[in-house]
C-alpha positions in Angstrom: 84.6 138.7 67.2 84.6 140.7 63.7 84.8 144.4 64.3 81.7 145.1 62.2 79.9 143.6 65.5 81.8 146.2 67.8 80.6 148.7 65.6 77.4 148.0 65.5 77.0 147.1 69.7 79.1 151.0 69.7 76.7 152.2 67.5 73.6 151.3 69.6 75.4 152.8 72.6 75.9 156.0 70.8 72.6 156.4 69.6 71.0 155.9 73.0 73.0 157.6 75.1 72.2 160.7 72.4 68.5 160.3 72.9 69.1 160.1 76.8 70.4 163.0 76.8 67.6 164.5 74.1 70.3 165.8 71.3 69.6 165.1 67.5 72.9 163.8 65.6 73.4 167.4 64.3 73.4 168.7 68.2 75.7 166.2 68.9 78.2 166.4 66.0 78.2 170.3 66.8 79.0 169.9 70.0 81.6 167.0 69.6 83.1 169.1 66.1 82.9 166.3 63.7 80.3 166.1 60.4 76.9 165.3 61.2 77.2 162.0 58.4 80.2 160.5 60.9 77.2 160.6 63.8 74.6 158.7 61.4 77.8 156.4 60.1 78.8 155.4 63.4 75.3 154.9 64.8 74.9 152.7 62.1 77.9 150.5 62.9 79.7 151.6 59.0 82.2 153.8 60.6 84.4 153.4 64.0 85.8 156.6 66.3 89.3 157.1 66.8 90.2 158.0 70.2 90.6 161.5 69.9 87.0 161.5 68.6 85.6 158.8 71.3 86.4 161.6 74.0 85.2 164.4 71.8 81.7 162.6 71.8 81.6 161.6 75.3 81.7 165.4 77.0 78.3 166.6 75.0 77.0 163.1 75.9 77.5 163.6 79.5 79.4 160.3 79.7 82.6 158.9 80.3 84.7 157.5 77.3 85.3 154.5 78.9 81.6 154.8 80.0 81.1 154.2 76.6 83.4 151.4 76.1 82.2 149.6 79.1 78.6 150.0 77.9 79.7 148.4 74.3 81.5 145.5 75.8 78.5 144.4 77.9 76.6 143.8 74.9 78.7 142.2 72.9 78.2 138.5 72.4 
């Protein structure tokens, strides 16, 4: 497995738990304090979260980190 597949399968987990919960990238980089561009990089499967900022996103988002995780590894091949 290359890790530019787990970033894009993170990416698409990202993105729609973000529109599930109706916030723009903006909304959600606010909330989560990181740059708006490191939402649309990581939605995009270019960049990867560290921890610190895997739990940062997952409070505005309503989810779990390892919510997030979980829903990644399911859809990776």
């Amino acid at each position: 497995m290359k890790a530019s597949q787990v970033s894009k399968v993170f990416g698409r987990v990202l993105r729609d738990q973000r529109l599930a919960m109706d916030l723009s990238q903006e909304a959600l980089a606010l909330a989560a304090d990181v740059d708006r561009t490191f939402v649309s990089q990581m939605e995009r499967g270019i960049r990867q979260p560290t921890l610190t900022t895997l739990f940062k996103l997952s409070a505005p988002l309503k989810v779990s980190a390892s919510t997030l995780m979980t829903r990644t590894e399911k859809l990776l091949p």
